[in-house]
C-alpha positions as CSV (number, residue, x, y, z in Angstrom):
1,X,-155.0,-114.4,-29.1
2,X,-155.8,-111.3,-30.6
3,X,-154.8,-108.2,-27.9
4,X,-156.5,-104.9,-28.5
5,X,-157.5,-101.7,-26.5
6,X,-160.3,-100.1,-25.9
7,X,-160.9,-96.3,-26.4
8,X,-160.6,-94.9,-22.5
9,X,-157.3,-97.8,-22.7
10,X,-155.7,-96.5,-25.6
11,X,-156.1,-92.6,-24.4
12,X,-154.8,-93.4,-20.8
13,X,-151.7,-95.5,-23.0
14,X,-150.9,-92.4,-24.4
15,X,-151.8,-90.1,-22.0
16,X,-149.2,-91.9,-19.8
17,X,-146.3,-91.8,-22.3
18,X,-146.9,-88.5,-23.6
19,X,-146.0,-87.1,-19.6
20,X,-143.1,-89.1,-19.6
21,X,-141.8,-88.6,-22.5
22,X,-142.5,-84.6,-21.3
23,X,-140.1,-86.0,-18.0
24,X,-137.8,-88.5,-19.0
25,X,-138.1,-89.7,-22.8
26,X,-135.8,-92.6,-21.9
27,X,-138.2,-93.6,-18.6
28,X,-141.2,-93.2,-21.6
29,X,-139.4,-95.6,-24.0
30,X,-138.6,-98.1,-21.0
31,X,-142.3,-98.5,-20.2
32,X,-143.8,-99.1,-23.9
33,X,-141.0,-102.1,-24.2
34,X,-142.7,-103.2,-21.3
35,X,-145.9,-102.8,-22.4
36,X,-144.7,-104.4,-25.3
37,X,-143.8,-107.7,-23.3
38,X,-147.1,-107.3,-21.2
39,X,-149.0,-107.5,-24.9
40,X,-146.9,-110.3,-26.0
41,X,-147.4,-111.9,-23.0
42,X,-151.3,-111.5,-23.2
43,X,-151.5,-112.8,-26.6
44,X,-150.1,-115.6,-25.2
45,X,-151.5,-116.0,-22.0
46,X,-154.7,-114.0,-21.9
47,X,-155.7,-114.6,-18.1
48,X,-152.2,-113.8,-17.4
49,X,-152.4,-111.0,-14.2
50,X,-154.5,-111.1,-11.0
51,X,-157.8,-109.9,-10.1
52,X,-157.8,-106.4,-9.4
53,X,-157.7,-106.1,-5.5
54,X,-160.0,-103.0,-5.6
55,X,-162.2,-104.7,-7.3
56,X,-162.4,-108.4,-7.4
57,X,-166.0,-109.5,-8.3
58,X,-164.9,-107.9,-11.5
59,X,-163.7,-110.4,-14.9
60,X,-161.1,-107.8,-15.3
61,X,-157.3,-109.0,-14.1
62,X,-154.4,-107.1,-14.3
63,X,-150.6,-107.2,-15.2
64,X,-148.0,-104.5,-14.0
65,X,-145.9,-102.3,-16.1
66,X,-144.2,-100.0,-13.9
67,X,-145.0,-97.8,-12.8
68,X,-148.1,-98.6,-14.7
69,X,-151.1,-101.2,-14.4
70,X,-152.6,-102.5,-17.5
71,X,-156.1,-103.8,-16.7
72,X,-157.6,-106.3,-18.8
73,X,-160.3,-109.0,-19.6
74,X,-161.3,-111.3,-22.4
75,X,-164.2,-111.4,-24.4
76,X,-164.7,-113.8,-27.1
77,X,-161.5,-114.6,-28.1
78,X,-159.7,-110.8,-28.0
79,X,-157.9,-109.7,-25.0
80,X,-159.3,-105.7,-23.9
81,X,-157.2,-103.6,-22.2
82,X,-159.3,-101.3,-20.7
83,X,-157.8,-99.3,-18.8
84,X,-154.0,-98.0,-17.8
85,X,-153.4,-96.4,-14.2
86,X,-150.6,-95.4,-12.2
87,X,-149.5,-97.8,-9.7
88,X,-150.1,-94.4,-7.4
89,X,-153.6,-93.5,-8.2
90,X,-157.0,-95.4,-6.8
91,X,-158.4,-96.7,-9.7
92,X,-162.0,-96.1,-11.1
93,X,-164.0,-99.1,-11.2
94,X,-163.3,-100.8,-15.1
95,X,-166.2,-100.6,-16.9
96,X,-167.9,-103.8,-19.0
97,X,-169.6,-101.2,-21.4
98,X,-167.0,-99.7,-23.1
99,X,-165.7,-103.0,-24.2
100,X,-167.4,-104.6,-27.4
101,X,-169.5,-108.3,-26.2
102,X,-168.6,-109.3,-29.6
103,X,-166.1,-109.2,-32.3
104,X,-167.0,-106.2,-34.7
105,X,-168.9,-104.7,-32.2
C-alpha cells in the first residue's frame, strides 16, 4: 500500500529531526530508521497501530517511533500520516480535512 504524508505530517517530520539533529545528530538519524521501519511496516500493514487514546472515535491509529508518535489513517488505498508528535506533548485533535478523500485530490 502506497504510504504518504500529509502537509501538517511532513512539516512536523521535519520539524522533529531538524531539533534533533540541532541536539544529537546521531539521536536524529536513529529516529528516521525508525520511521523508516514504521513506513515499511505501514505499507505493509496499513491498520497497523492503535487508536489514539485521546481520541478514539477518530479513524486515525497510531504507531510509536520514539520518542515520536506517527498518527495515521487510510483512505482509499494510501496510508496518511497526518501528523508527528512527541510522545511528551498532548496532541491536537488529527484533522480529516487536511487529508485528500481521494487519490489525486
Amino acid at each position: 500500500m502506497r504510504v504518504r504524508f500529509t502537509p501538517q505530517g511532513e512539516r512536523q517530520y521535519l520539524d522533529a529531526l531538524r531539533f534533533l539533529r540541532s541536539k544529537n545528530p546521531a539521536g536524529a538519524v536513529t529516529v528516521m530508521r525508525r520511521a523508516e521501519a514504521v513506513i515499511a511496516q505501514l505499507r505493509d500493514q496499513p491498520l497497523s497501530g492503535h487508536s489514539i487514546p485521546e481520541y478514539p472515535d477518530l479513524p486515525h491509529r497510531e504507531l510509536p517511533v520514539p520518542p515520536y508518535r506517527f498518527f495515521h489513517r487510510v483512505v482509499e488505498g494510501t496510508v496518511w500520516i497526518t501528523a508527528v508528535w512527541h510522545a511528551r506533548q498532548v496532541p491536537q485533535e488529527p484533522s480529516t480535512k487536511r487529508v485528500p478523500t481521494r487519490i489525486g485530490a
